[in-house]
N, C-alpha and C positions, 0 to 999 in steps of 0.2 A: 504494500500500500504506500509505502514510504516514499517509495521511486518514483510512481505513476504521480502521485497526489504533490509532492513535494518540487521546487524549483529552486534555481540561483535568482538572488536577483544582483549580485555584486557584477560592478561591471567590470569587462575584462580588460587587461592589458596585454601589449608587447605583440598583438598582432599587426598591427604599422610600424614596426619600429621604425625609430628616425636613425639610422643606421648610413654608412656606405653600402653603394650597391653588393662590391664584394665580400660585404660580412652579411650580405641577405636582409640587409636595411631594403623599406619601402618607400622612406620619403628621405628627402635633404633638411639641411640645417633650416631651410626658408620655406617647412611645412608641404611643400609640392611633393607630389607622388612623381615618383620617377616615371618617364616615357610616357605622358600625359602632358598635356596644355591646359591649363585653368583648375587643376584638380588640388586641393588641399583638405586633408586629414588634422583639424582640430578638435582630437579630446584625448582620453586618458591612454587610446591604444597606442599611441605615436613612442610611451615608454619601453624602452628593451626590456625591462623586469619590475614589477609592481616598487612602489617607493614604501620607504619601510615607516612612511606618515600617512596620514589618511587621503587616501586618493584625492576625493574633491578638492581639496587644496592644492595640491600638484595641476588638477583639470584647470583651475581659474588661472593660476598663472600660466599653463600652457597659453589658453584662451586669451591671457592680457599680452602675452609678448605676439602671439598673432592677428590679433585685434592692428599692433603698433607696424607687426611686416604687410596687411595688407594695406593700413591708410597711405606707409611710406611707400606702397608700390614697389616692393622686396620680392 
């Protein structure tokens, strides 16, 4: 019953990493998804491994420092 009835609801990380392409990163320093045009990845998944403080914390400042690469056209 457990299985069926029960879910996550924590959101996940480190499936976007912001990585180099050759270590299996998904986006660059400036948020963009590699081999894409207009695509950026802001929230918590952009992290390589969860942060060992409470995510939403981490998500808002992702969100502010991307908020400041897209107004400056980064």
């Amino acid at each position: 019953f457990a299985k069926k009835a029960l879910g996550s609801f924590c959101q996940p990380v480190g499936i976007c990493a912001m990585l180099p392409r050759k270590d299996g990163g998904v986006i660059d320093s400036d948020l963009r998804v590699y081999r894409t045009t207009g695509l950026r990845v802001v929230d918590s998944n952009i992290t390589p491994a969860p942060p060992s403080a409470y995510i939403q914390a981490a998500t808002y400042g992702i969100a502010e420092v991307a908020a400041a690469k897209i107004i400056s056209g980064a």
